[in-house]
SEFIZA-3560 file (N, C-alpha, C; in Angstrom, 3 decimals):
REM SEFIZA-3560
<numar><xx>0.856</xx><yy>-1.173</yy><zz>0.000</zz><atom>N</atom></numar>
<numar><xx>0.000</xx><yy>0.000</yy><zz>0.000</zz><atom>CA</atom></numar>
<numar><xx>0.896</xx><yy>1.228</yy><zz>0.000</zz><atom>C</atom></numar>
<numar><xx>0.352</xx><yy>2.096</yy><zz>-0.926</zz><atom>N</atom></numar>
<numar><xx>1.579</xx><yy>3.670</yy><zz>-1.061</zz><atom>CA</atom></numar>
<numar><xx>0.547</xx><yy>4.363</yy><zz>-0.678</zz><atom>C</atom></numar>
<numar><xx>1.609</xx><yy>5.903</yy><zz>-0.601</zz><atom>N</atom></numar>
<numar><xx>0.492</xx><yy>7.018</yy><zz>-0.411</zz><atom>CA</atom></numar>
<numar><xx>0.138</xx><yy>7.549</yy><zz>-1.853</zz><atom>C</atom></numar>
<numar><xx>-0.730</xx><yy>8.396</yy><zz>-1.420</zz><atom>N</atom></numar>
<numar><xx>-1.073</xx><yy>9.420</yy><zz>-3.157</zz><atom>CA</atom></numar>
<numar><xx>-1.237</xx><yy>10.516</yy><zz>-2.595</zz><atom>C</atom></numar>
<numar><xx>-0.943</xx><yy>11.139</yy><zz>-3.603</zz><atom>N</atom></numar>
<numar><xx>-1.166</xx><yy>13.148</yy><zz>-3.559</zz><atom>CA</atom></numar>
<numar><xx>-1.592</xx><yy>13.572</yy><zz>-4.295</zz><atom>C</atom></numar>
<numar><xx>-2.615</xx><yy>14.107</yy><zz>-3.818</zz><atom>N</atom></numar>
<numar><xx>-3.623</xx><yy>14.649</yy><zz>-5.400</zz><atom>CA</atom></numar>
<numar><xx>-2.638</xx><yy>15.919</yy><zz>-5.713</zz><atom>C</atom></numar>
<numar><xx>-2.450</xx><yy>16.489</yy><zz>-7.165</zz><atom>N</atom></numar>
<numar><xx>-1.990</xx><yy>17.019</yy><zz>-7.479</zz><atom>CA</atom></numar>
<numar><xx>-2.813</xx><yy>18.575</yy><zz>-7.308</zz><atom>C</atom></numar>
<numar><xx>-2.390</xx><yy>19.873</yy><zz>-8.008</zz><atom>N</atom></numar>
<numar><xx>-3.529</xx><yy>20.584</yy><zz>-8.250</zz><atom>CA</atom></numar>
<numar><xx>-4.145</xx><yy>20.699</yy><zz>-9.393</zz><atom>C</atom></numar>
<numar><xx>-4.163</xx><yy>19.449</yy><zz>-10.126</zz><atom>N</atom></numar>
<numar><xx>-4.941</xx><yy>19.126</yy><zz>-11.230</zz><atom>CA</atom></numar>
<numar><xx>-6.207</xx><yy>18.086</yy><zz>-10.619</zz><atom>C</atom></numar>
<numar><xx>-6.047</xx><yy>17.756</yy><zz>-9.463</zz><atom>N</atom></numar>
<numar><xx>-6.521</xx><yy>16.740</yy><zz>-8.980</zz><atom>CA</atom></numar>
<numar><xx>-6.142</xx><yy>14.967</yy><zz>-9.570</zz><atom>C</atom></numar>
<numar><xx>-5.004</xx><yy>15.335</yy><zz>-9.827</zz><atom>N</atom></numar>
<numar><xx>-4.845</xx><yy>13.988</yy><zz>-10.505</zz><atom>CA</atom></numar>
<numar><xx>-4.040</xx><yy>13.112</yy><zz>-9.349</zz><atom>C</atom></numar>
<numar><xx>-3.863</xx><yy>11.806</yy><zz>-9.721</zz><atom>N</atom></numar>
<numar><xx>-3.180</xx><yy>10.852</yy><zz>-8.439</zz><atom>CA</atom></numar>
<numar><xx>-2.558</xx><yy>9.991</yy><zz>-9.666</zz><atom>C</atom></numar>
<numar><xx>-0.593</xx><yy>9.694</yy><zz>-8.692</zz><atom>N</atom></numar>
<numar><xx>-0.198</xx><yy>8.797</yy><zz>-9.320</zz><atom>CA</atom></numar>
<numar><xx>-0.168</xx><yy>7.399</yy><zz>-8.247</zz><atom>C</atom></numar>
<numar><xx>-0.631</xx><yy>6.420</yy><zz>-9.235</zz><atom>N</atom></numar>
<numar><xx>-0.594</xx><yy>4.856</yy><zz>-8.863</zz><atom>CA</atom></numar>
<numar><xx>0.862</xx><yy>4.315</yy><zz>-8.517</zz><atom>C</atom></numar>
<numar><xx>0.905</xx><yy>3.723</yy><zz>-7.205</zz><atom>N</atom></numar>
<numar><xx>2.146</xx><yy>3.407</yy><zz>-7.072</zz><atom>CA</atom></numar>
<numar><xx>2.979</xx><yy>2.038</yy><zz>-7.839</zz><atom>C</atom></numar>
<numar><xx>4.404</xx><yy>1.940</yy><zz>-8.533</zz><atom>N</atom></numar>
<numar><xx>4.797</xx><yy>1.087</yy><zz>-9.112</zz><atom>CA</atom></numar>
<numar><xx>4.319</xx><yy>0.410</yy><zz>-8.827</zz><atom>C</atom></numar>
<numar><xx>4.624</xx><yy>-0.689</yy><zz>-7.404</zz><atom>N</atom></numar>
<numar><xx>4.280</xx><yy>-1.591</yy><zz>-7.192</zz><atom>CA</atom></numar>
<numar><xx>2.592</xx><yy>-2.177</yy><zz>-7.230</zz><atom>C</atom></numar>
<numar><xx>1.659</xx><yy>-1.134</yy><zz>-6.940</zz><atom>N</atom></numar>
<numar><xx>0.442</xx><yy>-1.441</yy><zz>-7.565</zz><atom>CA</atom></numar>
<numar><xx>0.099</xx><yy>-1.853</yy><zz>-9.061</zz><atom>C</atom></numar>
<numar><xx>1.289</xx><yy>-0.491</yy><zz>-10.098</zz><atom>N</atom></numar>
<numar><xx>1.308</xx><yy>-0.678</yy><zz>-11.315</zz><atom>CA</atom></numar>
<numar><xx>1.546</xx><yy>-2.037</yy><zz>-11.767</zz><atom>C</atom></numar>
<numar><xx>2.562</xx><yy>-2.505</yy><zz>-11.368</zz><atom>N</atom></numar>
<numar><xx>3.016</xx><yy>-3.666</yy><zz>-11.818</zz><atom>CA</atom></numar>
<numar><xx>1.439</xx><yy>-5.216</yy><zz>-11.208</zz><atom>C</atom></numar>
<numar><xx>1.449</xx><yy>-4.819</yy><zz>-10.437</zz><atom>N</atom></numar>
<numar><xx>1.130</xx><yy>-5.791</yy><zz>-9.939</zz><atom>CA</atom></numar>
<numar><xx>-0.449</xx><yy>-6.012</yy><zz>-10.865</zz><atom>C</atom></numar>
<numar><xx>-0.468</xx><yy>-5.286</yy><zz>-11.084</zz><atom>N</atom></numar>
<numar><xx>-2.408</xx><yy>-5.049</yy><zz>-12.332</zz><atom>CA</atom></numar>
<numar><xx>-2.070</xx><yy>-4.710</yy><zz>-13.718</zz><atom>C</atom></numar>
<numar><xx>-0.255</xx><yy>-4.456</yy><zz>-13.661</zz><atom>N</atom></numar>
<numar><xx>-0.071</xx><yy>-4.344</yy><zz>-15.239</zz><atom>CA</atom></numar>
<numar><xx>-0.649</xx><yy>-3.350</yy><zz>-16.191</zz><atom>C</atom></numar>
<numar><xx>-0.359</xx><yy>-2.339</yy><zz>-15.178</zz><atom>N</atom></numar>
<numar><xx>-0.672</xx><yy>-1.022</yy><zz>-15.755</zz><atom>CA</atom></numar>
<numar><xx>0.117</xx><yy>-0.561</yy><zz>-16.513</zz><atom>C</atom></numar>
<numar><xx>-0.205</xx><yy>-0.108</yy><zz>-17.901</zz><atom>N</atom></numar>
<numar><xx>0.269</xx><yy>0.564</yy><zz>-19.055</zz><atom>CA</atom></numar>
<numar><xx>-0.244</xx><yy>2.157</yy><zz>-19.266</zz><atom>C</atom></numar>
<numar><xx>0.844</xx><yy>2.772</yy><zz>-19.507</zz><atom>N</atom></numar>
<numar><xx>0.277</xx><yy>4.284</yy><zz>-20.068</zz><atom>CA</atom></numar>
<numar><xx>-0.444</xx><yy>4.350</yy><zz>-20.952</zz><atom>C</atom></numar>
<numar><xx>-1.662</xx><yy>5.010</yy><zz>-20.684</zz><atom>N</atom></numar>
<numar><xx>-3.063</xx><yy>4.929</yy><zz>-21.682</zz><atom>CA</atom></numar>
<numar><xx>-3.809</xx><yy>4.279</yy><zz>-21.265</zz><atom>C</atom></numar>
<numar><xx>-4.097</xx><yy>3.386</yy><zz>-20.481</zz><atom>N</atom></numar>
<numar><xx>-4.881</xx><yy>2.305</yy><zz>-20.514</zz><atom>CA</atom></numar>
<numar><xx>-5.930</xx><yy>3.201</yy><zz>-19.667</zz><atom>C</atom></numar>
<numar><xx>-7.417</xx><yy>2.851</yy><zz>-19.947</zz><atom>N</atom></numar>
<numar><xx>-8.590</xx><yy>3.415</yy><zz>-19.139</zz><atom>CA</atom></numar>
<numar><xx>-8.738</xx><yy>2.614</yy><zz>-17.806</zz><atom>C</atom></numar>
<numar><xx>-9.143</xx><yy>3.418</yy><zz>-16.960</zz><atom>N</atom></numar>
<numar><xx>-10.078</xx><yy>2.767</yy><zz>-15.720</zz><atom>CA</atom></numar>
<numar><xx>-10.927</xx><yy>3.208</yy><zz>-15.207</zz><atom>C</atom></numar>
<numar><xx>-11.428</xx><yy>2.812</yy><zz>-14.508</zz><atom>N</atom></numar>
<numar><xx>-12.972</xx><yy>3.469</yy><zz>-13.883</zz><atom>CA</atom></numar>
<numar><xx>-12.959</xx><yy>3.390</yy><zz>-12.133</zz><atom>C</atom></numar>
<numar><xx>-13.680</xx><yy>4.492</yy><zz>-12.177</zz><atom>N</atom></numar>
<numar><xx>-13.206</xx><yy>5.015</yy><zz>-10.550</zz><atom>CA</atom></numar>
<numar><xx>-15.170</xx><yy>4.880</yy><zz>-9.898</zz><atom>C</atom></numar>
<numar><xx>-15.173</xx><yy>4.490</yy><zz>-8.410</zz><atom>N</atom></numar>
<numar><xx>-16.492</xx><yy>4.834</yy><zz>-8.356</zz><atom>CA</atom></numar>
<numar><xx>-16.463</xx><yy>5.179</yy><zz>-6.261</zz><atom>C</atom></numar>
<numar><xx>-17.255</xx><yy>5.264</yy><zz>-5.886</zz><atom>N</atom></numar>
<numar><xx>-17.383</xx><yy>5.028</yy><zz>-4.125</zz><atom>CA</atom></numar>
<numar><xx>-18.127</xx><yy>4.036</yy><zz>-3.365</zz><atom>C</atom></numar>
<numar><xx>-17.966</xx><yy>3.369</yy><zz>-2.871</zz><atom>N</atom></numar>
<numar><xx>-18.355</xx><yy>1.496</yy><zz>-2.307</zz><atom>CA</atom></numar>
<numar><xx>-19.125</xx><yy>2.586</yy><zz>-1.352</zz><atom>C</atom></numar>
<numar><xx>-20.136</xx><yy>1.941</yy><zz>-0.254</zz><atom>N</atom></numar>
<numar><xx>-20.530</xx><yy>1.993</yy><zz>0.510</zz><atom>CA</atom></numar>
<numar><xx>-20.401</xx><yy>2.662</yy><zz>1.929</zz><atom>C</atom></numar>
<numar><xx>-19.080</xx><yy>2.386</yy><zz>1.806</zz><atom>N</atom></numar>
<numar><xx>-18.092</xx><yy>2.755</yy><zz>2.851</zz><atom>CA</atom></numar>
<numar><xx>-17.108</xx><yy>4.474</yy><zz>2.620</zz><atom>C</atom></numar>
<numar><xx>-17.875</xx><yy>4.622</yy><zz>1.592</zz><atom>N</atom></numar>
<numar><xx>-17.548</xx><yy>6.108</yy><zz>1.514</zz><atom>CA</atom></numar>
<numar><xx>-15.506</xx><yy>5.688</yy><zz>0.851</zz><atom>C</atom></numar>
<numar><xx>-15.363</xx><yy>4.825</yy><zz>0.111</zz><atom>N</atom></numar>
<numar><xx>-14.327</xx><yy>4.470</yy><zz>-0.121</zz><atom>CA</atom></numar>
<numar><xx>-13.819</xx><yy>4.615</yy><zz>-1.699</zz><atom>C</atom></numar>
<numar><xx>-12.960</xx><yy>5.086</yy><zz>-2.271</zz><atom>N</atom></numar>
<numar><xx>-12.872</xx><yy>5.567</yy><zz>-3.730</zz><atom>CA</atom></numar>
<numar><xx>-12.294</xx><yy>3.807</yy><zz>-3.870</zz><atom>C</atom></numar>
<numar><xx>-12.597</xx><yy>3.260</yy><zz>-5.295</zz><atom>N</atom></numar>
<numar><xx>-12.575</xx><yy>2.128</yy><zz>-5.712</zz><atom>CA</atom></numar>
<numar><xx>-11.835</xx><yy>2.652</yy><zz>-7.326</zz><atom>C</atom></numar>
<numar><xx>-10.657</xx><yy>1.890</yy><zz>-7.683</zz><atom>N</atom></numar>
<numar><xx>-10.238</xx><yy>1.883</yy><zz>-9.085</zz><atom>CA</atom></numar>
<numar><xx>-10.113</xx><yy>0.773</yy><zz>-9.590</zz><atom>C</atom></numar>
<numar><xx>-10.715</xx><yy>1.064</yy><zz>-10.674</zz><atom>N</atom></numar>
<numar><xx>-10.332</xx><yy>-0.930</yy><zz>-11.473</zz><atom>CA</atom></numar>
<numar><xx>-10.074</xx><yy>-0.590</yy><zz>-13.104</zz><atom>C</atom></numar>
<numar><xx>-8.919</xx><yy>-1.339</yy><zz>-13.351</zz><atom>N</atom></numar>
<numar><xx>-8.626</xx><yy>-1.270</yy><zz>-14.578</zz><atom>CA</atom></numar>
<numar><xx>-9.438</xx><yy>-2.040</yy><zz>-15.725</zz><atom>C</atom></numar>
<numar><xx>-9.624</xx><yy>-1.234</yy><zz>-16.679</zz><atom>N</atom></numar>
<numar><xx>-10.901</xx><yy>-1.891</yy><zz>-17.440</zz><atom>CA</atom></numar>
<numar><xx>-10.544</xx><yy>-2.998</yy><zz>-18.470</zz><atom>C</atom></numar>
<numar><xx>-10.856</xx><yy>-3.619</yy><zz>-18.494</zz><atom>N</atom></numar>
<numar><xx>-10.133</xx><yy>-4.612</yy><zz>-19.376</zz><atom>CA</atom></numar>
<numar><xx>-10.622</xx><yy>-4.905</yy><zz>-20.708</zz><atom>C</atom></numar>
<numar><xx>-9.771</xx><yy>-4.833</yy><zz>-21.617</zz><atom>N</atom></numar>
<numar><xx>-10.122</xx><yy>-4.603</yy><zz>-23.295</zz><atom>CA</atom></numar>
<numar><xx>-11.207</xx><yy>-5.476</yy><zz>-23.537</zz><atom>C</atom></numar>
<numar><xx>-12.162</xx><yy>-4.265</yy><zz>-24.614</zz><atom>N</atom></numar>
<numar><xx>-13.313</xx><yy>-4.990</yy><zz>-25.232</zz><atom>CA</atom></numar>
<numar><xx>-12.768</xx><yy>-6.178</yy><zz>-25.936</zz><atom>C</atom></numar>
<numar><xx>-13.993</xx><yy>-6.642</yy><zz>-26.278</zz><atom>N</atom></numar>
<numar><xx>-13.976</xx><yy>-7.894</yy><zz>-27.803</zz><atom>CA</atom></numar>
<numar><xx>-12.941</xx><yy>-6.881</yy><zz>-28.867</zz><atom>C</atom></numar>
<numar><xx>-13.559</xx><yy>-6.234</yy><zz>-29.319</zz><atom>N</atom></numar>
<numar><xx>-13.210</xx><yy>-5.708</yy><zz>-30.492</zz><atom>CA</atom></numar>
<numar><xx>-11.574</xx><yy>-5.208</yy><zz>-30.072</zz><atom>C</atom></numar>
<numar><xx>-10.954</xx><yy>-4.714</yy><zz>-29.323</zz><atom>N</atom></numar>
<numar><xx>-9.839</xx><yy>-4.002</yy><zz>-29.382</zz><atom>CA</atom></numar>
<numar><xx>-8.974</xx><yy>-5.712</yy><zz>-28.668</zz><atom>C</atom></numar>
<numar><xx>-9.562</xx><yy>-6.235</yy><zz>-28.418</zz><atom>N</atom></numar>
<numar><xx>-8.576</xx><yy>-7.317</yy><zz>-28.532</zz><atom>CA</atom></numar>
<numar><xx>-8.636</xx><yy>-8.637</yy><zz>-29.815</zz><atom>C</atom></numar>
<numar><xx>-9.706</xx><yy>-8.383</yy><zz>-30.583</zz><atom>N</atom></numar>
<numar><xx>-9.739</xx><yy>-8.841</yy><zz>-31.951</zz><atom>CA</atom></numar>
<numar><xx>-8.588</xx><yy>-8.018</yy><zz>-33.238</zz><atom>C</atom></numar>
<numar><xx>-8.355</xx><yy>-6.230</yy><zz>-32.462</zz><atom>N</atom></numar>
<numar><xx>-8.086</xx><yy>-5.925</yy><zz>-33.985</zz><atom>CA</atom></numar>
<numar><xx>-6.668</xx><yy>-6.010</yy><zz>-34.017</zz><atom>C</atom></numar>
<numar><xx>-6.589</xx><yy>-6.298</yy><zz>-35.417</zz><atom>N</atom></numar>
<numar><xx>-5.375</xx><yy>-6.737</yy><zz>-35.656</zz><atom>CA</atom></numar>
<numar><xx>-4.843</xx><yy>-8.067</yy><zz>-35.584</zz><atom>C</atom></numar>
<numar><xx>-5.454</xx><yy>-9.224</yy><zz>-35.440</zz><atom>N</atom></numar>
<numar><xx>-5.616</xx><yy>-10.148</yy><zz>-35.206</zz><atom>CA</atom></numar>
<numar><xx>-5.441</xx><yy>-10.998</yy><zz>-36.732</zz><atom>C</atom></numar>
<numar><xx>-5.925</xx><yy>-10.084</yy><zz>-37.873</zz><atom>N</atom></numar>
<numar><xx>-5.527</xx><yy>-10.858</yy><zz>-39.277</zz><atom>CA</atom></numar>
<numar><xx>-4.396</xx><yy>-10.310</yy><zz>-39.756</zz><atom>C</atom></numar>
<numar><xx>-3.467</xx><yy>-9.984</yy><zz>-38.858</zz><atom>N</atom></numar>
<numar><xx>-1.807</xx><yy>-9.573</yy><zz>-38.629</zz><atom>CA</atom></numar>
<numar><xx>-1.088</xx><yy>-11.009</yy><zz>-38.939</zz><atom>C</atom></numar>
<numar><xx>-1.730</xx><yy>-11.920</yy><zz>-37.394</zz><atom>N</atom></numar>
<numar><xx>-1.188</xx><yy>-13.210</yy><zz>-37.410</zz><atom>CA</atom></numar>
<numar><xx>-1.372</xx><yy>-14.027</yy><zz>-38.448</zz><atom>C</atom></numar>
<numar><xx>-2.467</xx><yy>-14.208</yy><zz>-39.208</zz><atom>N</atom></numar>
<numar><xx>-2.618</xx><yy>-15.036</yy><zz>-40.004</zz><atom>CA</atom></numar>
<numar><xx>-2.118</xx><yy>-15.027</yy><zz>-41.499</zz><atom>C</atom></numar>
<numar><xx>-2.143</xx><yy>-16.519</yy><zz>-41.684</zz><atom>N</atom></numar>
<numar><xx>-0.591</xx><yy>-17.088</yy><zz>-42.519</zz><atom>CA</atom></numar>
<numar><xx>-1.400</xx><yy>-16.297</yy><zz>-43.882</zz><atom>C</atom></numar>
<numar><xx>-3.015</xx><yy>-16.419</yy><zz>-44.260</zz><atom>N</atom></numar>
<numar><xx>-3.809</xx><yy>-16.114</yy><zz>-45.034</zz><atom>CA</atom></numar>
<numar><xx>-4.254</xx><yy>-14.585</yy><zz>-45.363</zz><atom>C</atom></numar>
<numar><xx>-4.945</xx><yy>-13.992</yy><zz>-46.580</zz><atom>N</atom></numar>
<numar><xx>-5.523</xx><yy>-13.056</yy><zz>-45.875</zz><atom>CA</atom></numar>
<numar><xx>-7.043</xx><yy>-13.102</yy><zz>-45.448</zz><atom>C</atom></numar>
<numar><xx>-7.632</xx><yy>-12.069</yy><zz>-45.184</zz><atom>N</atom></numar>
<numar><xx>-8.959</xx><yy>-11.870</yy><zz>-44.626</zz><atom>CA</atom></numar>
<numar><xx>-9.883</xx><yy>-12.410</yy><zz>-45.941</zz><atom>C</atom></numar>
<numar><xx>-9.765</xx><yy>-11.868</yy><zz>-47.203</zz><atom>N</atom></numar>
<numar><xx>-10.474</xx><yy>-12.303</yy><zz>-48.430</zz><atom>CA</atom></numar>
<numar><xx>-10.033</xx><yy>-14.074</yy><zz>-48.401</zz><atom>C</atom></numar>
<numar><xx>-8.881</xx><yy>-14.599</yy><zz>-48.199</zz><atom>N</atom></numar>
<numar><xx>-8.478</xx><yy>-15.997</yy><zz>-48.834</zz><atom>CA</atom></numar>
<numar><xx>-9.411</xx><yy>-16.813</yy><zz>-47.547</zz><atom>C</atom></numar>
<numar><xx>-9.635</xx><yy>-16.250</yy><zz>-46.180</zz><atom>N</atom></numar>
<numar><xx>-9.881</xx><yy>-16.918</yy><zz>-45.058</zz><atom>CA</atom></numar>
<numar><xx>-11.635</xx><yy>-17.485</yy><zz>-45.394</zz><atom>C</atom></numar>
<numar><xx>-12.246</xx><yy>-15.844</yy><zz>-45.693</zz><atom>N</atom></numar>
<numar><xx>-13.716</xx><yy>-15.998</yy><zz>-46.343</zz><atom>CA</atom></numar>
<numar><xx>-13.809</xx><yy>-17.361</yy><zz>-47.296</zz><atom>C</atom></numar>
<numar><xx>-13.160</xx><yy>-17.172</yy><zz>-48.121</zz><atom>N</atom></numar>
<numar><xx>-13.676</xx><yy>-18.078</yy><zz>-49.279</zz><atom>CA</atom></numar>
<numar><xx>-13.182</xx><yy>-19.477</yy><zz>-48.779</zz><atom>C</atom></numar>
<numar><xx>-12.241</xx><yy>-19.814</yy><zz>-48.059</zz><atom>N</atom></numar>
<numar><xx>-12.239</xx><yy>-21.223</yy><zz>-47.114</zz><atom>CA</atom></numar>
<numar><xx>-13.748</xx><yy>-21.360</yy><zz>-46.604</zz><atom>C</atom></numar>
<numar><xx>-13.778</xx><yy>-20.658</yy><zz>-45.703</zz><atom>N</atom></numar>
<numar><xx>-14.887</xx><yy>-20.578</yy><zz>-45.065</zz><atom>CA</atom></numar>
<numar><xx>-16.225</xx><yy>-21.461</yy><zz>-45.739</zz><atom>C</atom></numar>
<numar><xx>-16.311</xx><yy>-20.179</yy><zz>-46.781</zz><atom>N</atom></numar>
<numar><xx>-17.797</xx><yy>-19.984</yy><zz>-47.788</zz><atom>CA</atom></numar>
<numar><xx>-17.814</xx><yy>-21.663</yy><zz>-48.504</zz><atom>C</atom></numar>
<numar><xx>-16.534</xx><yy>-22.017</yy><zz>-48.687</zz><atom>N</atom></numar>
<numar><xx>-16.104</xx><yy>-23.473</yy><zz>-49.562</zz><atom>CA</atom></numar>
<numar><xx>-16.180</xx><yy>-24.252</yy><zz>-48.647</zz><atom>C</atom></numar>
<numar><xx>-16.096</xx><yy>-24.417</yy><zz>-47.554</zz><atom>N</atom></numar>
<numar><xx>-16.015</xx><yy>-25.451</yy><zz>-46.618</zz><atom>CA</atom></numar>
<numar><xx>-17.872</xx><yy>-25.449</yy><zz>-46.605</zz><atom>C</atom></numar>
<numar><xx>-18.056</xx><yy>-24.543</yy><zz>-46.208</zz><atom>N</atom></numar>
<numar><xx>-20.430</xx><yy>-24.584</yy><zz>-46.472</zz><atom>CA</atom></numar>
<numar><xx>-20.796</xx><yy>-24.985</yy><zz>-46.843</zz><atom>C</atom></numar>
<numar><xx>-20.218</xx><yy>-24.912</yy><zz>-48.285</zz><atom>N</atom></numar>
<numar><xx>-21.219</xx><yy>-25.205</yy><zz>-49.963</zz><atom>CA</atom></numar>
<numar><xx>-20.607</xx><yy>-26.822</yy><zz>-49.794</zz><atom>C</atom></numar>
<numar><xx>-19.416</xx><yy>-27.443</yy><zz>-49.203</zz><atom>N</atom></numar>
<numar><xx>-19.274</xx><yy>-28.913</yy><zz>-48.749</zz><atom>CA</atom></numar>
<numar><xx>-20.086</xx><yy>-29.498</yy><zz>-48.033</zz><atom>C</atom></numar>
<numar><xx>-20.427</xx><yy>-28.521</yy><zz>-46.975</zz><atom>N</atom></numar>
<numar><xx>-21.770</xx><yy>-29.475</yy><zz>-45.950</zz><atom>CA</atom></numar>
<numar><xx>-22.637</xx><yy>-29.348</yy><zz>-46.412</zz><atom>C</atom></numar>
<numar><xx>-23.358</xx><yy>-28.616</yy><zz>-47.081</zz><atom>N</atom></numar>
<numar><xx>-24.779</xx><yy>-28.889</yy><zz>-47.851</zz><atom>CA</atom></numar>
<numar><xx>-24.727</xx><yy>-29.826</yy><zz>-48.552</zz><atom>C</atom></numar>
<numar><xx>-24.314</xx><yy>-30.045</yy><zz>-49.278</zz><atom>N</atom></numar>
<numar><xx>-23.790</xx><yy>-31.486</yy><zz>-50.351</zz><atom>CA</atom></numar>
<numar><xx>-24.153</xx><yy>-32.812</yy><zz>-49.984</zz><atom>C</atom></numar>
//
């Protein structure tokens, strides 16, 4: 557990060892809210579907058009 200091921007820095430990990256969003207990709560948000899909036809040996028409050809086999 560290301390924080709000700045006079009101901003707060996260301590390394928190950083590390949740694998905090510069940029990354989070969301802040107050529990019950009158207690500030932060949680790092963790990537949608989509932003952990894109880029994803990076890896592949194929492209996106050659992958479709596998696809579409493998179909027109099971109907058969």
């Amino acid at each position: 557990m560290g301390t924080v200091v709000v700045t006079r921007n009101y901003q707060i820095t996260i301590s390394k060892d928190i950083r590390e430990q949740l694998d905090i990256s510069i940029g990354e969003k989070m969301i802040s809210n107050i529990d019950e207990n009158g207690e500030i709560k932060i949680k790092k948000i963790n990537k949608s579907p989509v932003e952990a899909a894109f880029g994803m036809w990076k890896r592949m040996k194929i492209t996106g058009k050659e992958y479709e028409d596998k696809i579409r050809k493998e179909w027109g086999e099971r109907d058969v």
